[in-house]
N, C-alpha and C positions, 0 to 999 in steps of 0.2 A: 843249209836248211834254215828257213826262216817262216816261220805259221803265223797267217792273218791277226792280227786283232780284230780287225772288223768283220762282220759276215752278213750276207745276205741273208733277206726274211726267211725263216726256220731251220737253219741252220744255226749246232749249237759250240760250235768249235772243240768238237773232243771228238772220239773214237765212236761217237753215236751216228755222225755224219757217213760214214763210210758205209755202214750198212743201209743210209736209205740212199748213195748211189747209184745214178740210172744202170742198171743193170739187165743186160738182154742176152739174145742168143746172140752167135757169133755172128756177125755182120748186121744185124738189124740194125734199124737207125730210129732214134729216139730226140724227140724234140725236147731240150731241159730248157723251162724258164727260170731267172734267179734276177731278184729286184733288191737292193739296197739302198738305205737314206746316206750321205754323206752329211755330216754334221760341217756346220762351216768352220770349225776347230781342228778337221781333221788333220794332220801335220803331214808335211813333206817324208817320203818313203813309207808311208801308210802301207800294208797290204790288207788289199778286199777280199778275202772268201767269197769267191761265187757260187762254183759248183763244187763239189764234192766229186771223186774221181777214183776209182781204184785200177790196178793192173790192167792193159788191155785196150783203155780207152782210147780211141781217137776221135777229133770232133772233123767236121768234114766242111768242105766250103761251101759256104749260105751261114755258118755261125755271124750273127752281126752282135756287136757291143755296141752302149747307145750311152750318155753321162750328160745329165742338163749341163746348164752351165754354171761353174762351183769355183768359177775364179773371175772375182774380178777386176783383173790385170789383165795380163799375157801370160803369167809366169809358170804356169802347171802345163807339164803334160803324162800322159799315162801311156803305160802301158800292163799286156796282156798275157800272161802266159802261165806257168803251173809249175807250184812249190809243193815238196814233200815232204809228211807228216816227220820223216826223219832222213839222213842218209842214208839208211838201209835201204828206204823203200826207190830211191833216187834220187837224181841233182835238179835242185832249181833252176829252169828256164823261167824268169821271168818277163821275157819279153819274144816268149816262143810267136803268139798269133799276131801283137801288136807291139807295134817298138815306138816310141816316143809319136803319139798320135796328140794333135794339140784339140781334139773335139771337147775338153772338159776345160775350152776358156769361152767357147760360144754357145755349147751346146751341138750336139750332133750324134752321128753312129760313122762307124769304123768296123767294115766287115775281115772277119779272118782271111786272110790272101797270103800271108807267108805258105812257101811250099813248104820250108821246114816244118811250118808247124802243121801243116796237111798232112804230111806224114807220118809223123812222130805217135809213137804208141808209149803212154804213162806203163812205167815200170812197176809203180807200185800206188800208195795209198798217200793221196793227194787233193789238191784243189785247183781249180782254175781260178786265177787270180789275178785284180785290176791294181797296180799301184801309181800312188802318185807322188810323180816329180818335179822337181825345176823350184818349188816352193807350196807353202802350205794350202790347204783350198781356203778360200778366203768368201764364199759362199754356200749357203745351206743348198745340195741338189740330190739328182739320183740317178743312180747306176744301173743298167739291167743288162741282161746277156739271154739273147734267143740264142742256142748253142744247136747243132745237131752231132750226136754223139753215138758211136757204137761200139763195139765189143770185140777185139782180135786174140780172142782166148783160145 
């Protein structure tokens, strides 16, 4: 279990987050925006808080991830997927939706297409989260996630 440092615009990294959680009926589908600055300081295995996520969730495919470009070299690549607030609530998949995507050395989007991660239902109280790897971001940019997400409660 390992919890972002960074987080996307209004989100506050504590227990506040889970309550404003897209939260619906069972199967509806709900569009979550979530936009963050990457500071060009940001260091290698950074975790981004994007969405905030409790038991139930699943996001469905059309979720696209989008990262200017915040490296410049070659050296970063990111990935996508969802760590929890503790063991209890469940195990880090951190590269459930995206696994080493290099769009955060040029800029670009990278749509959710793993099936695992189409199917996978969050067990508990959590976040969808962008980390990055390979080396540190060596540019100021930003991250956003158009997600669609519903509720298998």
């Amino acid at each position: 279990m390992t919890l972002p440092t960074v987080f996307a615009t209004g989100l506050q990294g504590n227990a506040n987050d889970f309550a404003e959680a897209p939260g619906l009926l069972t199967g509806a589908v709900k569009n979550v925006l979530a936009e963050v600055t990457i500071p060009d300081t940001t260091a290698e295995n950074t975790l981004i808080g994007l969405v905030p996520v409790n038991a139930g969730a699943v996001f469905s495919y059309g979720s696209v991830f989008s990262c200017t470009d915040i490296d410049t070299a070659t050296g970063t690549t990111l990935d996508v997927g969802i760590c929890y607030a503790d063991t209890v609530e469940g195990t880090d998949v951190v590269d459930l939706f995206i696994d080493g995507s290099t769009i955060s050395q040029g800029g670009g989007t990278a749509a959710f297409s793993d099936i695992t991660g189409m199917t996978y239902v969050a067990t508990g109280k959590g976040y969808v989260t962008a980390k990055i790897l390979g080396a540190a971001a060596s540019a100021a940019g930003t991250m956003k996630l158009n997600g669609l997400v519903s509720y298998n409660v």
